[in-house]
N, C-alpha and C positions, 0 to 999 in steps of 0.2 A: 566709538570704541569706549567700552566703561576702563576707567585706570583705579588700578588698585595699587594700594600701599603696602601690602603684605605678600607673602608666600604664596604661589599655587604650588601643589603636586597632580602632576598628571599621572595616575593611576591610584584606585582606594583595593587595593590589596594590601597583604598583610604589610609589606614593610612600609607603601605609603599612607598607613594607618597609624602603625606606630611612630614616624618620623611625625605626624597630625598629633597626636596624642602626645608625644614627646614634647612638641610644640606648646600646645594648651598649657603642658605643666609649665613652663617658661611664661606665661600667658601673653604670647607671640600669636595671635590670629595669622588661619589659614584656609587658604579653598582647597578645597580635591574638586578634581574632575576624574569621573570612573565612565567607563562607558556603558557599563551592564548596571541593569538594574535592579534593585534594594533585594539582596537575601539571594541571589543568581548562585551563587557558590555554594550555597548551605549545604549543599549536596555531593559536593565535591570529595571525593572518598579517597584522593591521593595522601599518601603519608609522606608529613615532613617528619625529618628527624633534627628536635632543637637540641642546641646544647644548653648544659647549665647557666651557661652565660645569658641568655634568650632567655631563661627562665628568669633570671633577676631583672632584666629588660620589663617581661611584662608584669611583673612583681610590682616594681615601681610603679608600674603606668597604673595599676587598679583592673590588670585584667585574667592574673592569673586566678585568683579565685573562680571567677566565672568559666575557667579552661580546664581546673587542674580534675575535675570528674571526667575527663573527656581524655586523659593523657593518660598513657603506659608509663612507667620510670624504666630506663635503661640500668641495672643496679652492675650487668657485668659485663663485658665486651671480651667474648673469643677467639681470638686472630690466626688462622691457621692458613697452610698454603696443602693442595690435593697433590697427592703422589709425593710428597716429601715429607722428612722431619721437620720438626722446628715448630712450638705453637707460641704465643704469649695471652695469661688472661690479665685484664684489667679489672681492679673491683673498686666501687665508690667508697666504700668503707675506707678500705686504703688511702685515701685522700681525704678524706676525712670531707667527703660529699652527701650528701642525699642520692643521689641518684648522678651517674654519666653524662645523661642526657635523656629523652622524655619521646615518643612516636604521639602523634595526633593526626587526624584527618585536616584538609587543606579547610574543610566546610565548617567544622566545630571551632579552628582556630580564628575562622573566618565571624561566626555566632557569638564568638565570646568579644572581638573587637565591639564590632556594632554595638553589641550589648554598652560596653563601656560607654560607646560617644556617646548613645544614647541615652545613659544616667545622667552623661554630663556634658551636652555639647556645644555650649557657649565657646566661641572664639573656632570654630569647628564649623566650615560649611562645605557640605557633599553639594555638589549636584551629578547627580545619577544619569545614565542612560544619555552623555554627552561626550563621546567619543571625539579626541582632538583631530583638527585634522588640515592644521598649517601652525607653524611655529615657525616664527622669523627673530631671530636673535641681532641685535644692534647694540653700541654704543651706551644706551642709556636705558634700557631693559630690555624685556623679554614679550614680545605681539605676540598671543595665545587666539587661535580660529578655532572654534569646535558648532557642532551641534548641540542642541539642545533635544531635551525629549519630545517636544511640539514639532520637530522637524528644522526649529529659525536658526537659521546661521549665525551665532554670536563669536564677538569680540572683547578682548581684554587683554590688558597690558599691567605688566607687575615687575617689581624691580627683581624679583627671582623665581623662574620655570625650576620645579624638582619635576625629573622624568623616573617617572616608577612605577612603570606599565608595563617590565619586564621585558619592554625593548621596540614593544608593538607602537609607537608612533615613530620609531628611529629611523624608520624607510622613508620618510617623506622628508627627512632634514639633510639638508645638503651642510659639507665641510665635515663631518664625520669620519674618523678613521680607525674602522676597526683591525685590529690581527685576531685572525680566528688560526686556530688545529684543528682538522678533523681526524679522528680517531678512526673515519670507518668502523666504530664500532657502535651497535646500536646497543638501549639496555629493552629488558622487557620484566613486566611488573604486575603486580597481582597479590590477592590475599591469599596466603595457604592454611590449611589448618594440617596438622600434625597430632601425631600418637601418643606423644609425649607432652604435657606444659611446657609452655615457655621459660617459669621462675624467672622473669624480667633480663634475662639474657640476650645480646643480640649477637651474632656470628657473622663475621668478616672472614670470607674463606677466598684465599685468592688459588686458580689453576690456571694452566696454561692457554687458556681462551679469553682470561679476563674474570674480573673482582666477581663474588657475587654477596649477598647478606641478606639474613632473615633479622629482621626487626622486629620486637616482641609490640603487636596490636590488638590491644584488649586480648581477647582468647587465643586470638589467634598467629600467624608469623607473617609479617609485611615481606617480599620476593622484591628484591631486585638482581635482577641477573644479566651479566654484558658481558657482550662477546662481538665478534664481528657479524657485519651486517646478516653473510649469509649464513651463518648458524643460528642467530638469533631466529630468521625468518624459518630456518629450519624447525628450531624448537616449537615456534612461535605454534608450525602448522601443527603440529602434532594434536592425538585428543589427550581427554585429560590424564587417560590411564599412560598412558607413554610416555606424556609430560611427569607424569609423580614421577616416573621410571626412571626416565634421563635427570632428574633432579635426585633422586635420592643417590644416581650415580656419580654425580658431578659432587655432590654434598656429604654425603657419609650417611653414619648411624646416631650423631646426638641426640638428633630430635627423635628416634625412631621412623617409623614408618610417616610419608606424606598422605594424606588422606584424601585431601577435598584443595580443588584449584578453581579460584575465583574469575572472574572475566578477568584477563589476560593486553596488556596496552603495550607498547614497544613505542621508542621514539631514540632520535639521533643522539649518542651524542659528539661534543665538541668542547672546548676550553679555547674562549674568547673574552677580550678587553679590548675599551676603548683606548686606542694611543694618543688620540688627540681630541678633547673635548670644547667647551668654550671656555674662555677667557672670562666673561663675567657675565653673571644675570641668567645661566641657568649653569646646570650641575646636574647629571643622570650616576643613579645609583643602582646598587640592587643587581638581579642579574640582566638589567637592562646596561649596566657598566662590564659585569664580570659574568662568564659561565662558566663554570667546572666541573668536572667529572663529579660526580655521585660518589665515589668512593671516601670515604671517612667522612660523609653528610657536612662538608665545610658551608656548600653554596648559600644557602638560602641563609644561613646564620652570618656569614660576613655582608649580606645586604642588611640585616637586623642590625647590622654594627656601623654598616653604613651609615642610617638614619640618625642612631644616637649619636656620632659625631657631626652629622650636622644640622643637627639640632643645637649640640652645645655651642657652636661654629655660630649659629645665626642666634642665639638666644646671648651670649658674649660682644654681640656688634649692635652698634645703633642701629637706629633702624633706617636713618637715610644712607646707611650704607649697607646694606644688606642684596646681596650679591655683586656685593665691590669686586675688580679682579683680584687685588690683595688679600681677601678673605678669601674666595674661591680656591688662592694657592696655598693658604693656610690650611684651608680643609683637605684638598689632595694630599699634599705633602704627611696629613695626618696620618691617612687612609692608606698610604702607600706599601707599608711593612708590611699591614694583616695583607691588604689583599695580593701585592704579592708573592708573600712566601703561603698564602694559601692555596694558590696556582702553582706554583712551583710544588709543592706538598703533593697537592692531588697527580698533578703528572708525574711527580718522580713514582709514586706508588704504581700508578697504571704504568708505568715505562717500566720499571725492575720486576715488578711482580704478576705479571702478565704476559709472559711468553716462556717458550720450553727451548730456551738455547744450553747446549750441553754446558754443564759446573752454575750454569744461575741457579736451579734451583739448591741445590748444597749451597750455595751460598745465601740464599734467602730462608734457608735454614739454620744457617746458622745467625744471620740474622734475629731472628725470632726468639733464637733460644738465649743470645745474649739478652733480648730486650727482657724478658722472661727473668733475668738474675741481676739487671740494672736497677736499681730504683730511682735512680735519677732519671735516665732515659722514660721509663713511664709515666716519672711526673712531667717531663716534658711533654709527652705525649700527649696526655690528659688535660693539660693545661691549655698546649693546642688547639684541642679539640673543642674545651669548654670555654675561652676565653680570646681564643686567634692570637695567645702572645707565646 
C-alpha cells in the first residue's frame, strides 16, 4: 500500500476540481482520483446555474477567464406564480452587481478547469480512468482501493479521503446515514428556443404542479420544469408541437411564442443529507453530502462553498493534523448554516408554492407583492442566492 502525506479527492468534477485548485493556491498537495477519462465531459451540455459568489470562487482560482466566453450573465430574475397575482423582479443593477448569477454548460465549465490545472499543475495529481472501489476509514487515516486504467488494483492511505463523486462511491461504505425526502416529483429539462430574446432574464414561475424556469443560455432558454412523476412522464411523451403547447400554457406570453425543443432528459428529484459522517480522515462534500431541489439553483453552488471552506480548514492546520477529528468538527460546524437553511430554503419554496390548496395561492400572492415593495427582503434574497448568507 503506497501512504501518502497529503489530500486525496475522490471525484475531478467541478467541485473536486476547485477544492484541487483551492488547494494548490494554499500550496497543499493533492491527488484526485476521477474515474472517467481526460475531457469525458467536454460534451456535457447540462446547464449549471452559478451564483455570483461561484463567480469570485473561480475568479480567484485563475479560471474565470478561460469560462467567462462560455457563460450567459443572469442581469434579472422574474418571479411569478400561474393563475394568481403577485410577481417580484430582481435586477443586478439594484445591488450594485454585475450580473445575479451566470448559465454555462456542465462540459465548458468542465474545459475551463482542466484548462487551469493544466497551466499550472504542480502540487496537482489526476489519475484518470481509476474508479474507487473500497474505502476503509480507521483510527489513523483513510485505506483508498481503486483501479487504475491498466486494469491493477491499487492501494493508498492518506491522513484525509475528500468524497466528491457526487455520491457515486457512497454505496459501498458502510456506517453512513443518510435522510433523504422524496418529492415524488420528477424535473424534466431541455434547451428551448423562443420568439422573443432572452435580454439575460431568467423566470422562476411557480403553478400548482411545481417550480418551473427558463434560464437565459447563449441564444437560447435552458427548461426546467417539475412536477410530479406522472405528468412529468405525461409531458415528457408528448411531440414537440404539443410539448411548446403544454409549455406555452403552463408559462404564459413573456417570451412570446416557444419555437424549437431540444432532446428532452427528466430525472428524480429528492432533498438529502448526510446525518452522520466520519469522525476523522475523511469529509464528503458537494452533492455527494447535500441534494436539493433545483428550484432557486442553490445545489451545486453550496458544494462550491463547500470546497472553499475546506480548503481554508485544511490549508489553516498542520499537516500532521490534517483530517484530525477536531478539525473535521470545525469544518462542519462551519458548513452547517449555509447548508442548512439552503435545504430548508429549497423546501420551504417547493412546499408553499407548489400546490393549489384553497387561500395559498392569495397568499403567495401577496407574498410576492410584498417582496416586490421590500428592499430589504430582496437584498436578502439576492444575497442568498449569491452568497448562501
Amino acid at each position: 500500500m503506497q501512504t501518502l502525506s497529503h489530500p486525496v479527492v475522490i471525484g475531478g468534477g467541478p467541485v473536486g476540481l476547485v477544492l484541487a485548485l483551492s488547494l494548490q493556491q494554499s500550496s497543499v498537495p493533492v491527488t484526485v482520483l476521477e474515474a472517467q477519462a481526460p475531457g469525458a465531459m467536454y460534451g456535457d451540455g447540462r446547464a449549471l446555474a452559478l451564483s455570483y459568489g461561484t463567480r469570485q470562487v473561480l475568479e480567484q482560482l485563475g479560471v474565470w477567464p478561460m469560462l467567462e466566453v462560455a457563460v450567459t450573465a443572469i442581469e434579472t430574475i422574474h418571479v411569478s406564480q400561474q393563475k394568481g397575482f403577485g410577481r417580484t423582479v430582481l435586477k443586478a443593477h439594484e445591488h450594485a452587481l454585475p450580473a445575479l448569477g451566470y448559465v454555462v454548460s456542465y462540459g465548458a465549465l468542465m474545459q475551463a478547469l482542466d484548462a487551469r490545472i493544466e497551466r499550472s499543475s504542480m502540487g496537482i495529481n489526476i489519475q484518470y480512468q481509476s474508479p474507487v472501489t473500497g474505502l476503509d476509514v480507521h483510527a489513523t487515516a483513510a485505506d483508498i482501493q481503486y483501479l487504475r486504467a491498466d486494469g491493477s488494483l491499487q492501494q493508498l492511505s492518506t491522513p484525509l479521503a475528500v468524497i466528491a463523486d457526487g455520491g457515486r462511491s457512497l454505496d459501498e461504505i458502510p456506517g453512513l446515514v443518510r435522510e433523504t425526502k422524496h418529492y415524488g416529483h420528477d424535473a424534466l429539462v431541455g434547451l428551448v428556443q423562443t420568439e422573443q430574446p432572452h435580454h439575460n432574464i431568467a423566470y422562476e414561475r411557480f403553478t400548482p404542479r411545481g417550480p418551473m424556469a427558463l434560464l437565459p443560455n447563449g441564444k437560447q432558454f435552458s427548461l426546467v420544469w417539475t412536477g410530479e412523476q406522472s405528468y412529468i412522464d405525461e409531458i415528457a411523451a408528448l411531440d414537440d408541437a404539443a410539448f411548446l403547447q403544454a409549455l406555452h400554457t403552463a408559462f404564459g406570453d413573456r417570451v412570446g411564442k416557444f419555437l424549437h425543443i431540444g432532446k428532452r432528459f427528466k430525472f428524480p428529484l429528492k432533498l438529502s443529507k448526510l446525518d452522520r459522517t466520519f469522525a476523522a480522515h475523511c469529509v464528503v462534500i458537494g452533492n455527494a453530502a447535500q441534494t436539493m431541489h433545483p428550484v432557486a439553483g442553490q445545489g451545486f453552488n453550496v458544494g462550491i462553498r463547500d470546497a472553499v471552506a475546506l480548503a481554508k480548514n485544511v490549508a489553516s492546520t498542520e499537516a500532521g493534523e490534517w483530517g484530525a477529528a477536531h478539525r473535521l468538527t470545525e469544518y462542519h460546524a462551519s458548513r452547517q448554516r449555509d447548508t442548512g437553511r439552503g435545504l430548508q430554503f429549497t423546501d420551504f419554496l417547493v412546499n408553499v408554492f407548489s400546490n393549489d390548496l384553497v387561500g395559498v395561492g392569495l397568499l403567495r400572492g401577496a407574498g410576492l407583492g410584498a417582496l416586490s415593495m421590500l428592499p430589504m427582503a430582496r437584498r436578502f434574497l439576492v444575497n442568498k442566492m449569491s452568497y448562501g448568507s
